[in-house]
C-alpha positions as CSV (number, residue, x, y, z in Angstrom):
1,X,59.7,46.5,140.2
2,X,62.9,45.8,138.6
3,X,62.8,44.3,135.1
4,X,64.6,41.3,136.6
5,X,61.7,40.2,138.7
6,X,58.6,41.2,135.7
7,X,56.8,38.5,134.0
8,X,58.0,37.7,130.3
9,X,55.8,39.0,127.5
10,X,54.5,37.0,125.3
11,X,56.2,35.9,122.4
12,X,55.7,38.2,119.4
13,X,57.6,37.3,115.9
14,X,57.1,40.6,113.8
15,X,58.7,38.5,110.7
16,X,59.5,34.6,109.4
17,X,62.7,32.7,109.9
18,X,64.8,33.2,107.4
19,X,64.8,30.6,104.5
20,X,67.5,28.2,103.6
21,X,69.8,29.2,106.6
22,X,72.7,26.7,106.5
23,X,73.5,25.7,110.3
24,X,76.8,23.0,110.5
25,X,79.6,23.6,112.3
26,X,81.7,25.0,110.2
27,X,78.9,27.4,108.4
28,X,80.5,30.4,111.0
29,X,81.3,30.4,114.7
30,X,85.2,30.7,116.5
31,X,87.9,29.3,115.8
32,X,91.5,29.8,118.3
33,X,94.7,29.1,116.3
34,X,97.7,28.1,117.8
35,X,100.8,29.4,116.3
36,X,103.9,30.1,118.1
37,X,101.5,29.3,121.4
38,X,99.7,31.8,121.3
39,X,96.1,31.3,121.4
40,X,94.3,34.1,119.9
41,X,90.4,34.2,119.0
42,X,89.2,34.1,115.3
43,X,85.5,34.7,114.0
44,X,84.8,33.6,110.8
45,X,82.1,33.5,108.1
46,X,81.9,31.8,104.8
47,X,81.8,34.3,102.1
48,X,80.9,32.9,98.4
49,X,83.5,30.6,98.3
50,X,85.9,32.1,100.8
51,X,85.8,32.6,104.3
52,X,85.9,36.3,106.0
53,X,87.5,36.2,109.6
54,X,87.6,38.9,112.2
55,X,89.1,39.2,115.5
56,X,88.2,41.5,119.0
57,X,90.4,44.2,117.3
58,X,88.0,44.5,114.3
59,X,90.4,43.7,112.1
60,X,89.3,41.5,109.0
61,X,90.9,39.5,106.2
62,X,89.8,37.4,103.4
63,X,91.0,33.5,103.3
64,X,90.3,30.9,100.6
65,X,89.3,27.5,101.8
66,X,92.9,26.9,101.9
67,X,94.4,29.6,103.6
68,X,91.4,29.7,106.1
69,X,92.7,25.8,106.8
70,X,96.2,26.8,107.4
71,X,95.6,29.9,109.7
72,X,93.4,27.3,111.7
73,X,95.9,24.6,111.5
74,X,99.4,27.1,112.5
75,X,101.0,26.9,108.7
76,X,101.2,30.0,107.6
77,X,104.1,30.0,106.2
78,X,106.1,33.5,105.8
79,X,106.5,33.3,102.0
80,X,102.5,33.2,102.0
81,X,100.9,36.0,100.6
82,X,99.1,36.9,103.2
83,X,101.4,36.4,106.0
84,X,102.4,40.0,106.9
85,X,98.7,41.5,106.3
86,X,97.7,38.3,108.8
87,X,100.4,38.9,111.2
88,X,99.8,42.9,111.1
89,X,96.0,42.8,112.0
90,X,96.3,39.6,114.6
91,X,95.5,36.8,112.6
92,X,99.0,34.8,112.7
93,X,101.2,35.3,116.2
94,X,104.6,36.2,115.5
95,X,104.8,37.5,119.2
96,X,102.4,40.5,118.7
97,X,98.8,39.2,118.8
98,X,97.9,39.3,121.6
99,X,98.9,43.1,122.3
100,X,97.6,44.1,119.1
101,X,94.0,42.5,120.2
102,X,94.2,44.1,123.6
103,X,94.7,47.4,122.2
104,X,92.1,47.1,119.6
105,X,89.8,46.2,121.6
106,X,90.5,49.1,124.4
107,X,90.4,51.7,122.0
108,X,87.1,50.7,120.4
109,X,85.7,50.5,123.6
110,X,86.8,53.1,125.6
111,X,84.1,55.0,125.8
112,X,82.1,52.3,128.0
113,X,83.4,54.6,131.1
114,X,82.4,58.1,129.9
115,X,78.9,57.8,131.4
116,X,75.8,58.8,129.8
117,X,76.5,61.4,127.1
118,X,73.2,61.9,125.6
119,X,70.3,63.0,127.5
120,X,66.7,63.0,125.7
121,X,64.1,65.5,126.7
122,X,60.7,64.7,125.6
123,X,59.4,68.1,126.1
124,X,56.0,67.2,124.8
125,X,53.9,64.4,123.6
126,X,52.0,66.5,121.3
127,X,51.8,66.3,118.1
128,X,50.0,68.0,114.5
129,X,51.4,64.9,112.2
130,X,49.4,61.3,112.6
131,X,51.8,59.3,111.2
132,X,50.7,56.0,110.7
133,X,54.6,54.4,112.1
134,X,55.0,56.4,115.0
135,X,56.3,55.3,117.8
136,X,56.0,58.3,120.2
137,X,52.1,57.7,121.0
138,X,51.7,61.1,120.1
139,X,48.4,63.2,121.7
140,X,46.5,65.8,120.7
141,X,47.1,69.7,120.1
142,X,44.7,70.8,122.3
143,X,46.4,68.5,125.4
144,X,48.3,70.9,127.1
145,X,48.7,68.3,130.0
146,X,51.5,66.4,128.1
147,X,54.1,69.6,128.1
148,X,57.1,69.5,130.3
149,X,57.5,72.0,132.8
150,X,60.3,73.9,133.1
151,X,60.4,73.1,137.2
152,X,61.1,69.6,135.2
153,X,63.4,70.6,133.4
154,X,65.8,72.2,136.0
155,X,65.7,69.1,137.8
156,X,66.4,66.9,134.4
157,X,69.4,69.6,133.9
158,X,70.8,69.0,137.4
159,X,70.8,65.2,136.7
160,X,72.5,65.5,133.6
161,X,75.0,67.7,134.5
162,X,75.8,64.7,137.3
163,X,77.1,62.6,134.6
164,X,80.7,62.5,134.3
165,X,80.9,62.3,130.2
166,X,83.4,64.9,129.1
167,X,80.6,65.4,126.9
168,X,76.6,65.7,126.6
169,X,74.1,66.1,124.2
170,X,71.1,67.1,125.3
171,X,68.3,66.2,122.3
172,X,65.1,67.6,122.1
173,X,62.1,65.1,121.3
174,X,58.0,64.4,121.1
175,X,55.9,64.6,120.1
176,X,56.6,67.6,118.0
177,X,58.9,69.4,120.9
178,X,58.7,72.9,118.8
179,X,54.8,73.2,120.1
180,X,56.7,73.5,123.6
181,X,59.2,76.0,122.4
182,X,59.4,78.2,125.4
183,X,61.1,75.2,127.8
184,X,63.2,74.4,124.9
185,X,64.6,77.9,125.2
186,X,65.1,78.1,128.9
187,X,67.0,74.2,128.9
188,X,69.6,75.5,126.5
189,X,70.2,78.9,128.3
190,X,70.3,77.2,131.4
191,X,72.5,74.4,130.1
192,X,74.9,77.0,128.7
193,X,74.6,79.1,132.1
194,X,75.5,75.8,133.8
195,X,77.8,75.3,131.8
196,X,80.5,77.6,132.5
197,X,80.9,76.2,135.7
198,X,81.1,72.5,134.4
199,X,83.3,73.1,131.3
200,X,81.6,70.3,129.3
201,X,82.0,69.8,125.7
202,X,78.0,70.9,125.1
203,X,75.9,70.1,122.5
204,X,72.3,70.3,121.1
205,X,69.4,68.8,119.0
206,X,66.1,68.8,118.1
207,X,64.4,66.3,116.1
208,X,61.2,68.6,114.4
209,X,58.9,67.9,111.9
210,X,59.4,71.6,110.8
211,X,55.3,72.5,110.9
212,X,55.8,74.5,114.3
213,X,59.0,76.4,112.5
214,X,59.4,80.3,112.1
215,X,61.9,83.3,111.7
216,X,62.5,83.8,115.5
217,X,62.5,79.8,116.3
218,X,64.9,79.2,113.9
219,X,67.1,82.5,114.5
220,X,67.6,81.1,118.7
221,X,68.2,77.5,117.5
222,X,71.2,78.5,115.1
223,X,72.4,81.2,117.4
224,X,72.8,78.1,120.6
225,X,74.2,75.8,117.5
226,X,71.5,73.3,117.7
227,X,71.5,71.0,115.5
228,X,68.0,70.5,113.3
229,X,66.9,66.8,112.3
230,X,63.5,66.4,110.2
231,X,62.1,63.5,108.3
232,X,61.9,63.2,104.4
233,X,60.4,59.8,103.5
234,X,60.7,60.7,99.8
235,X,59.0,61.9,97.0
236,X,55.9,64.3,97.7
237,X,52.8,61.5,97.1
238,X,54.7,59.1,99.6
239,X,55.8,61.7,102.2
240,X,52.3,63.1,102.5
241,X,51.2,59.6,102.5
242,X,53.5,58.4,105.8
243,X,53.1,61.7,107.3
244,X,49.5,63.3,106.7
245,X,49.3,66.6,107.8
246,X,45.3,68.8,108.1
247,X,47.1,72.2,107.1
248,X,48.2,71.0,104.0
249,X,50.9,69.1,102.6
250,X,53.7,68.1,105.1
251,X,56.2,67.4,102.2
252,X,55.6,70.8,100.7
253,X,56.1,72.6,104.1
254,X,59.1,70.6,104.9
255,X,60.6,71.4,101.5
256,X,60.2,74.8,102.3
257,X,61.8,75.0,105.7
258,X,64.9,72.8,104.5
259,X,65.4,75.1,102.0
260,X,65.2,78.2,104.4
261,X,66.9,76.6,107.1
262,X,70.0,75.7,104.0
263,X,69.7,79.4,103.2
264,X,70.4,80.6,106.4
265,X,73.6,78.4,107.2
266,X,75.0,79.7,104.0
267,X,74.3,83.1,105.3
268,X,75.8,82.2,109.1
269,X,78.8,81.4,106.5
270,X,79.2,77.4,107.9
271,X,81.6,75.7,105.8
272,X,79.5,72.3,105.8
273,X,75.2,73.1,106.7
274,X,74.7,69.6,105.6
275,X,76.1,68.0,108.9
276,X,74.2,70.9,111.1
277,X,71.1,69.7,109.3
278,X,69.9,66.2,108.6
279,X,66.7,64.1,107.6
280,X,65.6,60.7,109.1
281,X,63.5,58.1,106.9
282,X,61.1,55.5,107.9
283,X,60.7,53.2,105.3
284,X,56.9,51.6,105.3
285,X,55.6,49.1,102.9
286,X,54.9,52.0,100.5
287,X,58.9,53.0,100.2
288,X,59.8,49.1,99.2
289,X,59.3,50.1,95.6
290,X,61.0,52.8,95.6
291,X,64.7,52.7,96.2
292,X,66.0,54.8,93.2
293,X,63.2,57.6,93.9
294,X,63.8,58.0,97.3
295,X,67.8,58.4,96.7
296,X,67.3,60.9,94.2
297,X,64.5,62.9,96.6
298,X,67.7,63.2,99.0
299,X,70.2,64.2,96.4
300,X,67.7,66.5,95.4
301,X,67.1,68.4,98.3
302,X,70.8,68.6,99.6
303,X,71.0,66.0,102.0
304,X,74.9,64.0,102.0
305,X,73.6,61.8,104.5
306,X,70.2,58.8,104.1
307,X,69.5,56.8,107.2
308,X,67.3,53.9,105.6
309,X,65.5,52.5,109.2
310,X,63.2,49.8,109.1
311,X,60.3,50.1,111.0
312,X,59.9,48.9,114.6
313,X,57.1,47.4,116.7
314,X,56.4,50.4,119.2
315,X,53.7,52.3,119.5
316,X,51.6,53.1,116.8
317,X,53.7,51.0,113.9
318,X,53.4,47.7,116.4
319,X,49.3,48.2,116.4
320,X,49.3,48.5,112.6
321,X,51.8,45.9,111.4
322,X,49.1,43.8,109.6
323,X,48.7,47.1,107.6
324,X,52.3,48.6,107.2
325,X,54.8,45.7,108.3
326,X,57.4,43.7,105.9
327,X,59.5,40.9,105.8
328,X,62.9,40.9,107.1
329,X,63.8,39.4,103.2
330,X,61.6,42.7,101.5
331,X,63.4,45.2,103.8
332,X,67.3,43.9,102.7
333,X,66.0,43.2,99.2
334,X,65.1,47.3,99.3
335,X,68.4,48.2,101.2
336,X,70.4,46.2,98.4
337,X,68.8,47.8,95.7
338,X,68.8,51.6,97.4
339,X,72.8,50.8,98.3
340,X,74.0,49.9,95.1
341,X,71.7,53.5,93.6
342,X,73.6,55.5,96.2
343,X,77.4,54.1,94.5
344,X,75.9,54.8,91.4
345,X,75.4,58.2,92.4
346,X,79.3,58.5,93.8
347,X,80.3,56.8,90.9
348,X,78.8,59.8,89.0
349,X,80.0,62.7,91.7
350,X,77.3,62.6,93.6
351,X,78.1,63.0,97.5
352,X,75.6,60.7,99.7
353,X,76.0,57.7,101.8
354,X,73.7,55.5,103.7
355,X,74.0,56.1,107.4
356,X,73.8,52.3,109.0
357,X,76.1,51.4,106.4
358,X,78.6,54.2,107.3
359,X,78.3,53.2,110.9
360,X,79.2,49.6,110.2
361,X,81.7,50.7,107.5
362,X,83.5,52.9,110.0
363,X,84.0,50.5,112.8
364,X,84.9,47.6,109.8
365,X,87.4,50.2,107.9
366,X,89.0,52.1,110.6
367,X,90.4,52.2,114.1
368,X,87.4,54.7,115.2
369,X,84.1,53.6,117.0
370,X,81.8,56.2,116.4
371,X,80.0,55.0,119.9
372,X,76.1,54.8,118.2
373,X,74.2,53.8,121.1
374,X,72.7,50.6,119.5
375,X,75.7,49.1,118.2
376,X,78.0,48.8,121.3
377,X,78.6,45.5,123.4
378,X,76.8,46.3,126.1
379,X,74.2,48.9,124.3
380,X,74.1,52.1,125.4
381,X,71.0,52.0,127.8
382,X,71.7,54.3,131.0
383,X,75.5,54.0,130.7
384,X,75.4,55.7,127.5
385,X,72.1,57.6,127.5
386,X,69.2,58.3,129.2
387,X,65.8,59.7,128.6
388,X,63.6,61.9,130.3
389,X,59.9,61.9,129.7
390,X,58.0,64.9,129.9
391,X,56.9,64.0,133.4
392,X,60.2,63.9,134.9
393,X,60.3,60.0,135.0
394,X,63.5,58.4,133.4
395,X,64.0,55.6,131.2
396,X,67.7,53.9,130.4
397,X,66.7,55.1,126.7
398,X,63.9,56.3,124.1
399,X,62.6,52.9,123.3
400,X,62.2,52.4,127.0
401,X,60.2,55.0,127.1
402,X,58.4,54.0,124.3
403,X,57.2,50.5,125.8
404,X,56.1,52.5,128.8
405,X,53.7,54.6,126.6
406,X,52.3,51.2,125.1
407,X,51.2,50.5,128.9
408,X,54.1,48.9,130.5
409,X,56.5,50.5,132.7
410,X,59.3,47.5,133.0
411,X,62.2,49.8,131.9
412,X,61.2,52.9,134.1
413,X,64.0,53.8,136.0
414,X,62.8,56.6,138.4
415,X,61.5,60.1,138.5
416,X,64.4,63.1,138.3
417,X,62.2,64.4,141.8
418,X,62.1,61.0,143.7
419,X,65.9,59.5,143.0
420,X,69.6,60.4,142.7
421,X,71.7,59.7,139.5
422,X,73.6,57.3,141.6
423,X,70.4,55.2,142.1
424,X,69.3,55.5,138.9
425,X,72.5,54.2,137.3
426,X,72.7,51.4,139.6
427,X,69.4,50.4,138.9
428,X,69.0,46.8,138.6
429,X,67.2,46.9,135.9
430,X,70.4,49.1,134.2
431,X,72.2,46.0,135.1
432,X,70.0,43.6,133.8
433,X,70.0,45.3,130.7
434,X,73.7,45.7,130.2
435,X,74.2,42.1,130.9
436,X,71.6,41.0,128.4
437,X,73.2,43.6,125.6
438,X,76.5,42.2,126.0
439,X,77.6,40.3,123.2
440,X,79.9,37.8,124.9
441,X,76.7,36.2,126.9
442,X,74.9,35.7,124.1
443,X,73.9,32.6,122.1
444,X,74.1,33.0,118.1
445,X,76.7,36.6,119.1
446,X,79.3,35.5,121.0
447,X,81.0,33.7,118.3
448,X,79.8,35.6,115.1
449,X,81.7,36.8,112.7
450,X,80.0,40.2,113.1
451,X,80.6,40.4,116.6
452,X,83.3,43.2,116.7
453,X,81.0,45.2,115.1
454,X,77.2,45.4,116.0
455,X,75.1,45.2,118.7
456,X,71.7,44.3,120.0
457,X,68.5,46.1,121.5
458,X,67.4,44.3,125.1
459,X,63.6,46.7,124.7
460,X,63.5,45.7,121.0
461,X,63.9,41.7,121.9
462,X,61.6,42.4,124.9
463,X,59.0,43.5,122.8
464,X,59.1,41.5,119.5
465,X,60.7,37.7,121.7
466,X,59.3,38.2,125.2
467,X,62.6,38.5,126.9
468,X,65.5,41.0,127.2
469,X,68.1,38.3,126.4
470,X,68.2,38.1,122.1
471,X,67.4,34.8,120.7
472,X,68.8,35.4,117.3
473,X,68.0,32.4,115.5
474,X,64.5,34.2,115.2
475,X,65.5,37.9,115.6
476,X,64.4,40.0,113.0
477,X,67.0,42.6,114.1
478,X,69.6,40.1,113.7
479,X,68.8,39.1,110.4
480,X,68.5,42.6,109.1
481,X,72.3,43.3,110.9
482,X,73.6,40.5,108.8
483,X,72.5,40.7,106.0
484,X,73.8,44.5,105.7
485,X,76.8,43.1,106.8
486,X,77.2,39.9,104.1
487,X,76.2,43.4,101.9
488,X,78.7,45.0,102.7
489,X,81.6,42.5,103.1
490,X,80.6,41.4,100.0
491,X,80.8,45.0,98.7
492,X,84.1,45.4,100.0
493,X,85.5,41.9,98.7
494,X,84.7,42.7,95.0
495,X,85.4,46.2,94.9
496,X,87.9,47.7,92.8
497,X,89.7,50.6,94.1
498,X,88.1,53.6,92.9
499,X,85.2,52.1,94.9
500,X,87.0,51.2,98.2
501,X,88.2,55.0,98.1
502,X,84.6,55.9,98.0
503,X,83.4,53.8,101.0
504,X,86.9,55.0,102.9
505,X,84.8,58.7,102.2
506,X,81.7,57.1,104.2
507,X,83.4,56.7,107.6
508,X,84.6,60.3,107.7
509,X,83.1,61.5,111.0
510,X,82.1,65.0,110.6
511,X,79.5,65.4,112.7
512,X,80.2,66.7,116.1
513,X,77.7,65.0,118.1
514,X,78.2,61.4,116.4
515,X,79.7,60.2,119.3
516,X,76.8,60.7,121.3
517,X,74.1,60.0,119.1
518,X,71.2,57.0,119.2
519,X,69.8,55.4,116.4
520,X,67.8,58.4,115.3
521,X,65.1,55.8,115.0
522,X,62.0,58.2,117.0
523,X,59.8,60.5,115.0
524,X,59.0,64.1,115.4
């Protein structure tokens, strides 16, 4: 049954509306200028007392209450100060606009007809961690029954090779997917014996919690160039207390293996280990108080990259919310505080950035899109990624997956040994979900100022609203987007140039499988 023709959940708000929201007219929305008749579209946003605007071409500029009149009105006059810097990014028509919108907008969304680039492989759903957010409904070590064979596997290999992306990632997930080591082994050789045939760009990850590591594991994973990913929630007491281990401590271990697996890429002689090898973060209720701590625990241990993720309602996390949730209000009051300790820390030489803010800061600062899965318009679900349980069924992405585990199996696509790729791309449900994930069709997106530049999650509205279609007035997710946005803006507004240099630093895109990355939200 197609999501299309499933009941709606019931309503589920994970967190308040936000307070004092000021909703009049001219608070935000579109605005189309005419100038020179021309008719191009304008977003805008007040800012303090100014007004940001951006356009389709993610271009942005900012206008005091005067100048945002006249650009509205058609009277920018040439001897404004602003004229050429509107006129240059689309603002003001001087015969240009509308080409320069059209191509903005193709180049940062090219990559809508690739096809699926990432594939995720949930070789097991065992696990030796009991987190207390996870989202993977992990099982035990003892249930072998959970494992994926490697009969699935060739068939998941043979779909993924159907895609026509110029490139694919296929990334390695649980459960903890080392405790199924041996399938993991036999995907990449096979992928790489494929492979020379296909003449893809080919790449690989695994997201580990590093307690299954050793010598010979590690030796085959940097000999294929697989990327490692781990989690590091912080300091020692509040790692060990989001991630309880029974061997022991789990921060301890995973200090040890980050700095053996950092030994051995200096070894290999790789110019830059750090973008071979990351760490993900969850932050829980516990991590709220300590922004300045956990910065320093990355900068400690190497790490140029922090990905500060909230938590989500699958799974585990969604059962214990009473317990470990937050408001949307505590999580940006955190973010704020963590942000301006990581500039601190490049203000004193210290290489790190935040990775939602270098996502956003790279589509708002340069021409690139660095094609994250949950920030496109429509999302990545099936046409950008899919996911492959350890069964063989398939699911348009990892939080699909996810809701099926909690007991319900609307975003099932298909099993890899009952249906082609072409009917598992076509898939209504694929449909239903790209509609519902384009921006353009929705309510409270469509005209936001913030448009060019995020995106929303159909599972993750499904779950916490009921419905696959956003209603952002109460979405947590889309008060969280904005108000890392009005950070950021903000940031960029009063920044003097030293700083703008450093956030320029933030959108480089070094790693190689950034354009083919999700959200990095599931964990190992």
């Amino acid at each position: 049954m197609s999501i299309s023709q499933r009941k709606r959940r019931p309503n589920r708000q994970n967190a308040q509306p936000a307070k004092n929201k000021k909703r009049t007219s001219d608070a935000a929305g579109l605005a189309r200028m005419r100038v020179g008749g021309a008719v191009p579209p304008l977003y805008f946003r007040p800012l303090g007392p100014d007004y940001l605007v951006t356009n389709d071409a993610g271009n942005y500029a900012f206008l005091s209450h005067a100048a945002f009149r006249d650009v509205i009105a058609g009277r920018v006059s040439p001897e404004s100060p602003q004229y050429h810097e509107l006129v240059r990014k689309g603002f003001v028509d001087n015969g240009w606009a509308t080409t320069i919108l059209e191509q903005g907008f193709s180049a940062r969304n090219s990559h809508l007809l690739l096809g699926p680039s990432l594939h995720i492989l949930i070789l097991t759903l065992r696990c030796n961690q009991q987190c207390g957010y996870c989202q993977a409904s992990r099982r035990p070590m003892s249930d072998g029954s959970v494992d994926m064979s490697q009969k699935t596997a060739r068939r998941i290999l043979d779909m993924v090779f159907q895609s026509p992306a110029p490139a694919l990632t296929i990334e390695f997930q649980g459960g903890e997917p080392l405790a199924n080591f041996a399938v993991l082994r036999a995907v990449v050789l096979d992928a790489e014996r494929r492979n020379e045939t296909a003449r893809r760009t080919l790449y690989f990850s695994v997201v580990t919690n590093l307690t299954l590591m050793d010598e010979d594991k590690l030796s085959f994973l940097l000999d294929h160039d697989v990327t490692i990913c781990t989690s590091l929630d912080g300091p020692k007491d509040l790692h060990d207390a989001n991630r309880p281990w029974t061997d022991g401590s789990s921060y301890d271990h995973a200090v040890t293996w980050i700095e053996r697996i950092r030994e051995a890429y200096r070894t290999r002689g790789f110019l830059d280990d750090d973008y071979q090898f990351n760490a993900l973060l969850t932050v829980t209720r516990k991590t709220l108080s300590m922004p300045d701590a956990v910065v320093d625990e990355y900068v400690r241990r190497g790490f140029k990259v922090i990905h500060l993720r909230p938590l989500q309602p699958f799974g585990l996390a969604d059962r214990m919310w009473e317990q470990q949730g937050y408001s949307d209000e505590d999580f940006l009051d955190f973010y704020q505080a963590a942000f301006r300790a990581i500039l601190a820390r490049n203000q004193q030489g210290i290489e790190i950035q935040e990775k939602t803010a270098s996502l956003f800061l790279t589509k708002i600062l340069t021409t690139y899109d660095p094609n994250y899965m949950d920030l496109r318009s429509p999302c990545g679900a099936a046409i950008g990624q899919l996911a492959y349980n350890y069964d063989g069924s398939i699911y348009p992405c990892d939080e699909g997956r996810m809701v099926a585990a909690m007991g319900d199996q609307a975003f099932r696509l298909g099993s890899v040994f009952e249906d082609s790729y072409e009917r598992i791309i076509h898939h209504d449900t694929v449909r239903a979900m790209a509609t519902a994930s384009c921006l353009e069709t929705i309510p409270g997106c469509a005209h936001c100022a913030y448009k060019p530049y995020c995106g929303v999650c159909p599972v993750l509205s499904y779950v916490s609203q009921g419905d696959i279609f956003a209603r952002q007035p109460t979405s947590s997710r889309c008060r969280t987007q904005t108000g890392i946005q009005d950070l950021l803006f903000a940031t960029l507004k009063a920044a003097d140039h030293k700083t703008i240099e450093e956030l320029k630093r933030w959108t480089e895109q070094r790693e190689p499988i950034a354009s083919a990355r999700h959200s990095d939200r599931v964990e190992p």
